[in-house]
DRENDO-1510 file (C-alpha; in Angstrom, 1 decimal, always signed):
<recs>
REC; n; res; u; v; w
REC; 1; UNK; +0.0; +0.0; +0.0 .
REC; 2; UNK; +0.9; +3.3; -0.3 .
REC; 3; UNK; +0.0; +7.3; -1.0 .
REC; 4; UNK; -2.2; +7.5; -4.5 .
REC; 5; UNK; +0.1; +10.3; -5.4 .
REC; 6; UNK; +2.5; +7.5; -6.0 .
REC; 7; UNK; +1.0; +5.6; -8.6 .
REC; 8; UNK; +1.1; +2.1; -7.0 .
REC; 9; UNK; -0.1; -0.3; -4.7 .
REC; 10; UNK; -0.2; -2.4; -1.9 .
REC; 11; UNK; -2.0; -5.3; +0.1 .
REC; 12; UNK; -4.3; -5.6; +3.1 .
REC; 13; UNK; -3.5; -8.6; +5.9 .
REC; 14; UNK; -6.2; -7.4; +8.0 .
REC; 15; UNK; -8.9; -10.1; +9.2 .
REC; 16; UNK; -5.9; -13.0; +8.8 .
REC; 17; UNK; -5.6; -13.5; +12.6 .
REC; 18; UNK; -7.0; -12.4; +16.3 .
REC; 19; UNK; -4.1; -9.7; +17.1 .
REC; 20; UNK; -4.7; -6.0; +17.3 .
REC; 21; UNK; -3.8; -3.9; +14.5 .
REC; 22; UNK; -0.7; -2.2; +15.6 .
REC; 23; UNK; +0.7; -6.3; +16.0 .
REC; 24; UNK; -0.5; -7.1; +12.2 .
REC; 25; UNK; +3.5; -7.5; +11.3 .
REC; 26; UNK; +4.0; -9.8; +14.5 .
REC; 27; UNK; +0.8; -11.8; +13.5 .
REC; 28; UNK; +1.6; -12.4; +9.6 .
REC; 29; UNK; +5.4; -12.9; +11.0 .
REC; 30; UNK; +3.8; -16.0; +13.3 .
REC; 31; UNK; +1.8; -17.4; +10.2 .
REC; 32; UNK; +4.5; -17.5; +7.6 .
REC; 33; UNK; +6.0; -20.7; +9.9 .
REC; 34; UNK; +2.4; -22.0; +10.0 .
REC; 35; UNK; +0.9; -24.9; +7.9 .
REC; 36; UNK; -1.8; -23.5; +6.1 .
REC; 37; UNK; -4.7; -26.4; +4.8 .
REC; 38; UNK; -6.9; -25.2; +2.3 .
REC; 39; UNK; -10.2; -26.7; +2.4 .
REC; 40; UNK; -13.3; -26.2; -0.8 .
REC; 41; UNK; -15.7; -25.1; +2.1 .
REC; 42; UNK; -13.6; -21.9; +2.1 .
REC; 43; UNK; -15.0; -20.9; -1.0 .
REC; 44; UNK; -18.4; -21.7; -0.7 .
REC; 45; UNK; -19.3; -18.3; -0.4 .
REC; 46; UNK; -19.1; -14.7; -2.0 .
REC; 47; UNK; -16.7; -12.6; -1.4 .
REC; 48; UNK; -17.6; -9.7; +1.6 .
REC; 49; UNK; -20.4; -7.3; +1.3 .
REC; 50; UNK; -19.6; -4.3; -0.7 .
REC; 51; UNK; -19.4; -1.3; +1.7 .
REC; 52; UNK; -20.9; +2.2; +1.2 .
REC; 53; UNK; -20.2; +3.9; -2.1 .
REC; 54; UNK; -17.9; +0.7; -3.1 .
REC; 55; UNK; -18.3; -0.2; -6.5 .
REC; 56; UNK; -18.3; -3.4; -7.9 .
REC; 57; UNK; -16.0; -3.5; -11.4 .
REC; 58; UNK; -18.0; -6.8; -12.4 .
REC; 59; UNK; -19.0; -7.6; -16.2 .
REC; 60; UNK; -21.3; -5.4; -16.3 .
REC; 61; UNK; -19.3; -2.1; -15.1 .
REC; 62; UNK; -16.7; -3.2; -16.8 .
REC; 63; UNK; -17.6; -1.3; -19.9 .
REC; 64; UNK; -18.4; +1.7; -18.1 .
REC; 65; UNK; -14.4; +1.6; -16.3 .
REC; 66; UNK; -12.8; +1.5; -19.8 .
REC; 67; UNK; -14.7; +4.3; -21.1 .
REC; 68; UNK; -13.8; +6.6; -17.7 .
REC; 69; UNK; -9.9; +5.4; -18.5 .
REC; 70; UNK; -10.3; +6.4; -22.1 .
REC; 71; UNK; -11.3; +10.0; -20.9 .
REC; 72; UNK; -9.2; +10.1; -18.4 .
REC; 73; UNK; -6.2; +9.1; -20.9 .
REC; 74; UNK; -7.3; +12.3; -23.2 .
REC; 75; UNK; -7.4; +14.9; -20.3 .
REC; 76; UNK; -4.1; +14.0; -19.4 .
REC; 77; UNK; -3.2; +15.4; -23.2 .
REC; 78; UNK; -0.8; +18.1; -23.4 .
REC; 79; UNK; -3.0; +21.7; -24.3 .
REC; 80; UNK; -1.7; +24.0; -26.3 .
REC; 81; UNK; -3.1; +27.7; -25.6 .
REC; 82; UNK; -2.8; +30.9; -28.0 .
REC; 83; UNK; -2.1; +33.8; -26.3 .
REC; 84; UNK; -3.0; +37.3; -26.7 .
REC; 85; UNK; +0.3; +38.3; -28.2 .
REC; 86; UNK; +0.3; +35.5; -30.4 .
REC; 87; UNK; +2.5; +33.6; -28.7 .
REC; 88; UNK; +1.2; +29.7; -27.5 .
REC; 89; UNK; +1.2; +28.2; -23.7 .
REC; 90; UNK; +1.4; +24.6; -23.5 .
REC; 91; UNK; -0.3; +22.9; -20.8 .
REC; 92; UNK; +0.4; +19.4; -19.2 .
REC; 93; UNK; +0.1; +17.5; -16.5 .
REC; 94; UNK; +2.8; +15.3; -14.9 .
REC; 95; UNK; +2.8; +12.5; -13.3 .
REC; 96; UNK; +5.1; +12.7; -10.1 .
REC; 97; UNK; +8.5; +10.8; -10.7 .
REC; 98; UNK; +8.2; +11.8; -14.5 .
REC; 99; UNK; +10.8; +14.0; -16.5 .
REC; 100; UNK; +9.3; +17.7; -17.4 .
REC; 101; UNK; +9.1; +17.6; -21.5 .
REC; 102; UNK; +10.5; +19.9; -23.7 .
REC; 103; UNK; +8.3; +21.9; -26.1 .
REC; 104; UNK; +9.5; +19.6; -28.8 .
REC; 105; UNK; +8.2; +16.7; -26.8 .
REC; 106; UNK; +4.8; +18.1; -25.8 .
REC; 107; UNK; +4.6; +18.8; -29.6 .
REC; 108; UNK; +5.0; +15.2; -30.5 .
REC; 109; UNK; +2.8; +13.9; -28.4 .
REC; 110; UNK; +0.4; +16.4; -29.4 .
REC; 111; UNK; +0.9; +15.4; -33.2 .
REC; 112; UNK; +0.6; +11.3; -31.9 .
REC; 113; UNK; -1.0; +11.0; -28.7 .
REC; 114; UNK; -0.1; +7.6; -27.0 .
REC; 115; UNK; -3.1; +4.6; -27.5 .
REC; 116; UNK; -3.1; +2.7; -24.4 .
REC; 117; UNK; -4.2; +0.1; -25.9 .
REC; 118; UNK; -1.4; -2.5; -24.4 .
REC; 119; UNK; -2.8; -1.2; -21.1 .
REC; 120; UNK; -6.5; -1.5; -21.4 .
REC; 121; UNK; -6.1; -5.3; -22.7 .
REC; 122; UNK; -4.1; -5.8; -19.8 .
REC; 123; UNK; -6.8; -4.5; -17.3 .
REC; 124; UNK; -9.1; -6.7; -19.2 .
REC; 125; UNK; -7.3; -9.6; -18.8 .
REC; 126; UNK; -6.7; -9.2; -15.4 .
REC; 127; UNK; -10.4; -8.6; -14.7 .
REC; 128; UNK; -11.3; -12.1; -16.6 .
REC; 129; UNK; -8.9; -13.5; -14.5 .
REC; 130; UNK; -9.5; -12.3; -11.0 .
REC; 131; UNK; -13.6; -12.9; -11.5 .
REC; 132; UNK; -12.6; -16.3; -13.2 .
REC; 133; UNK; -11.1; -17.1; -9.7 .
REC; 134; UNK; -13.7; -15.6; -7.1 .
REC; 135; UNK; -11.7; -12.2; -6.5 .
REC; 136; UNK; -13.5; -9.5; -6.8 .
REC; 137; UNK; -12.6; -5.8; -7.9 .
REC; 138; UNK; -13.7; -2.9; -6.3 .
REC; 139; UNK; -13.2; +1.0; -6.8 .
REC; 140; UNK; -13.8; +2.1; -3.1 .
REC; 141; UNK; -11.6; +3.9; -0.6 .
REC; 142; UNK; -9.1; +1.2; +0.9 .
REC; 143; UNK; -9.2; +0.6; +4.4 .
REC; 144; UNK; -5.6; +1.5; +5.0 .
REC; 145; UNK; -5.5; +5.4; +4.5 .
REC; 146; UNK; -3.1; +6.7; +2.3 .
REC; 147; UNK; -3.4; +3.6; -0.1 .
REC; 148; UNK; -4.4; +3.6; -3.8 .
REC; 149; UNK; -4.8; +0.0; -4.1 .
REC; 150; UNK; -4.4; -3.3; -1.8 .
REC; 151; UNK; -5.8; -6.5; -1.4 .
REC; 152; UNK; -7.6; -7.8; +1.1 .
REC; 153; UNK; -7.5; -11.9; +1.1 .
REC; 154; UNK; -10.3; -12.3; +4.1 .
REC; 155; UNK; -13.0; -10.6; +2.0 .
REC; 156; UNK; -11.6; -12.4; -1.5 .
REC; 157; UNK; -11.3; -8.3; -2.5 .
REC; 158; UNK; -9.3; -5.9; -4.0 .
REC; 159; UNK; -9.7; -2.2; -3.8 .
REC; 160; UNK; -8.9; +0.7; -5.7 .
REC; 161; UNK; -9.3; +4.1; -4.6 .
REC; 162; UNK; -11.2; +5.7; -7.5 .
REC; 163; UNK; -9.1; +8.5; -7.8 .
REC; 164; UNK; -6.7; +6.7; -9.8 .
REC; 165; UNK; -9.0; +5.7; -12.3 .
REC; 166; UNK; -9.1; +9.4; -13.0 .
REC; 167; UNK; -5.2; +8.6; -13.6 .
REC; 168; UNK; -5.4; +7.1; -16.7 .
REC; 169; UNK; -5.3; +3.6; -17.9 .
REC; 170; UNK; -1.3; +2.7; -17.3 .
REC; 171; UNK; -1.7; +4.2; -13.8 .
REC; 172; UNK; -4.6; +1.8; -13.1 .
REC; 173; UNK; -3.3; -1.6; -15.1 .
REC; 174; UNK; -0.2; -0.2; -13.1 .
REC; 175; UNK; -2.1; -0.6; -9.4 .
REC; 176; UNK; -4.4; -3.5; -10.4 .
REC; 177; UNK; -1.7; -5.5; -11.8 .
REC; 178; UNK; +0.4; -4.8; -8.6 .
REC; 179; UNK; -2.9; -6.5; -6.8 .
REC; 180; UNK; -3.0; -9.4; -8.9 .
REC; 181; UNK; +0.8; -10.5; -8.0 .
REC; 182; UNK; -0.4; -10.5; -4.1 .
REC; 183; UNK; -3.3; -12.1; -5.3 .
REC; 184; UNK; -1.4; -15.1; -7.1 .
REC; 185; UNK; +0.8; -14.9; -4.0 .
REC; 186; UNK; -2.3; -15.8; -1.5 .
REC; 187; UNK; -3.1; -18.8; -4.4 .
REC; 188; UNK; +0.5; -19.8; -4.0 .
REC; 189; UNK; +0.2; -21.0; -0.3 .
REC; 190; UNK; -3.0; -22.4; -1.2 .
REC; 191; UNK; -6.2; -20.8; -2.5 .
REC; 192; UNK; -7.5; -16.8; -2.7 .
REC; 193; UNK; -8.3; -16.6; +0.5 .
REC; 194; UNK; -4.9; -17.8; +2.2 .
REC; 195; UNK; -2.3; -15.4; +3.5 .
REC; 196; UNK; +0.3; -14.7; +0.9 .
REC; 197; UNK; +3.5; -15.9; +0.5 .
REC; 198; UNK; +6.4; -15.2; -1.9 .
REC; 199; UNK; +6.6; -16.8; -5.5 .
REC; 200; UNK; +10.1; -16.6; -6.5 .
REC; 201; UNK; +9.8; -13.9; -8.6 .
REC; 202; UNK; +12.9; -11.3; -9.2 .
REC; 203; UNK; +12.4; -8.8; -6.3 .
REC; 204; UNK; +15.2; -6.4; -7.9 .
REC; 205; UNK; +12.5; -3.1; -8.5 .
REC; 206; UNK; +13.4; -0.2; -10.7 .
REC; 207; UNK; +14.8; +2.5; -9.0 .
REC; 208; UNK; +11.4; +4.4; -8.6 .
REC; 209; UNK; +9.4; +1.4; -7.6 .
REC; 210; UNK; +12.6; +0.5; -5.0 .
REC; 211; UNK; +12.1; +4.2; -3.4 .
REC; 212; UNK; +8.5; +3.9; -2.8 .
REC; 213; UNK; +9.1; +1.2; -0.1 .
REC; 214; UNK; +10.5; +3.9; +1.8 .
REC; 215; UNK; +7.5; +6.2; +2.1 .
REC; 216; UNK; +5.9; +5.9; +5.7 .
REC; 217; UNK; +2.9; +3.8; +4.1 .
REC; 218; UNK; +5.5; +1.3; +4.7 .
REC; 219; UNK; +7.0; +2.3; +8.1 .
REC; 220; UNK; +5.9; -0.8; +10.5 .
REC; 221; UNK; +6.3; -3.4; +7.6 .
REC; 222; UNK; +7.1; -7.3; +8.9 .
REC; 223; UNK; +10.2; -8.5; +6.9 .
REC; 224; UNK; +7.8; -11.2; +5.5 .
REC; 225; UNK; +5.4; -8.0; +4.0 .
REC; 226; UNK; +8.4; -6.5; +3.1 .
REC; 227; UNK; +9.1; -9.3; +1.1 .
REC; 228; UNK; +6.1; -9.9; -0.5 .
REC; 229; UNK; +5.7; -5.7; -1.6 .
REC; 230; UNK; +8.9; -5.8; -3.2 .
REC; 231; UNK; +8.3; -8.8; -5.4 .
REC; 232; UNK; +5.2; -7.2; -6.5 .
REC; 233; UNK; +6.9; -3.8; -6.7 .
REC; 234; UNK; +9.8; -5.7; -9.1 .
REC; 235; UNK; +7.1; -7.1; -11.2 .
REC; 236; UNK; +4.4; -5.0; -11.9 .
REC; 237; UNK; +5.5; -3.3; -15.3 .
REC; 238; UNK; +5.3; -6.3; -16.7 .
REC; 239; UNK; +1.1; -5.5; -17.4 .
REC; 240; UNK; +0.8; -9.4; -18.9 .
REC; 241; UNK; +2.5; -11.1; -15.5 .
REC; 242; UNK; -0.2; -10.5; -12.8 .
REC; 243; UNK; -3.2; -12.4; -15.4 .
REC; 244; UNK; -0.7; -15.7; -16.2 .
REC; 245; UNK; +0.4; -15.8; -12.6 .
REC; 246; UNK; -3.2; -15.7; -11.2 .
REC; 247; UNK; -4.2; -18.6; -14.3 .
REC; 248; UNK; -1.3; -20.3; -13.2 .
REC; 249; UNK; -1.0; -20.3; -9.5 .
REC; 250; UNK; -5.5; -20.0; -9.0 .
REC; 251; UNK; -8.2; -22.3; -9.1 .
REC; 252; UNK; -11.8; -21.2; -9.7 .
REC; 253; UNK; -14.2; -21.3; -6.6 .
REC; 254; UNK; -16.2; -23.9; -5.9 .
REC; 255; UNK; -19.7; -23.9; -4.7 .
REC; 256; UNK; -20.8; -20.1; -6.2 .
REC; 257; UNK; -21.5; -18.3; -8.9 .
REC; 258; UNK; -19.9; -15.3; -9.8 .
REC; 259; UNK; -22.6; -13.5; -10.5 .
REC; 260; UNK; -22.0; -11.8; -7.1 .
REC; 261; UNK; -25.0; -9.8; -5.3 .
REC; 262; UNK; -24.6; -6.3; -4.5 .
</recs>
């Protein structure tokens, strides 16, 4: 997890055990060195309740989120504004951690404005995947502040604040394929509703993604969470990774349709 203003994600551990929440490190410390048995009764049921003002990103509104990333994707287009003198302002908006452009470069992507396209399959995917395997997507505030994204294995959920679908659609294949690595690391120790465990994956992040560990989102981190953030942090450019891990590492539920109930 961590601040929106960051363009990324995180994951939620909350619900996995009795302890207090200042003591979630110590309690997901204690169950990495416990046995944990999956049984098909576990996912004989929907995932939680939606909350308040959550909304559900199901097959239905699935439609409805490309066409909000689509705008969004256009007004964050460079603006080019004609003076009174003559002369021309450009306008753009930038993304924290990116370079400032040169006129040349605004120009350019003016005259060829970037598609997206790679992206928006990629957020498809990964929403055929995640509903193939019981996990549901939500654009609702996250329950730890300061988050734009994290997963939450109790309630089979992830959520997504909706401010960053106003971030375009890299930002949010960006956050919802950071999700699905935690997710396929829950599947990895034994089903979607498990508490994660690393995959193997390379955990060596780009410098960026590396430095983002080190905002106080992340202050009380266990080593294990550690752990698992920064094998999702080294992975999550790759937009294709999060949909084959979850196909290969998840099973569909049993017992329930996915036609979930509001």
């Amino acid at each position: 997890m961590l601040p929106l203003t960051l363009l990324a994600a995180g994951l939620l551990l909350a619900g996995l055990a009795v302890a207090p929440p200042d003591r979630r490190g110590e309690t997901l410390g204690a169950l990495e060195a416990l046995p944990f048995q999956v049984s098909d009764t576990l996912f004989a049921r929907p995932p939680a309740p939606l909350r308040p003002g959550d909304v559900a990103v199901d097959a239905f509104m699935a439609g409805d989120l490309m066409a909000r990333l689509e705008q969004a994707d256009v007004d964050w287009q460079p603006q080019a504004e004609v003076l009174p003198d003559g002369g021309v302002r450009y306008r753009y908006r930038r993304r924290e951690g990116d370079p400032k452009l040169s006129i040349e470069q605004i120009r350019a992507l003016m005259l060829d404005p970037p598609r997206f396209e790679r992206e928006r399959q990629a957020i498809r995917d990964l929403l055929d995947q995640l509903q193939r395997v019981g996990v549901r997507v939500v654009l609702g505030p996250p329950r730890k502040a300061g988050a734009a994204g994290e997963w939450d294995p109790a309630a089979r959920t992830i959520r997504i604040k909706p401010e960053v679908v106003d971030q375009g659609s890299a930002t949010f294949a960006l956050v919802l394929n950071h999700e699905a690595i935690h997710v396929a690391q829950s599947c990895r120790r034994g089903g979607v509703s498990a508490p994660p465990k690393q995959l193997g994956l390379s955990i060596t992040a780009r410098p960026q993604a590396q430095g983002q560990l080190n905002d106080p989102i992340y202050a009380n981190l266990s080593p294990l969470e550690r752990q698992l953030e920064q094998e999702a942090y080294a992975n999550q450019d790759q937009l294709e990774k999060g949909a084959g891990l979850i196909s290969q590492e998840c099973r569909p539920p049993v017992g329930w349709s996915t036609a979930w109930p509001s």
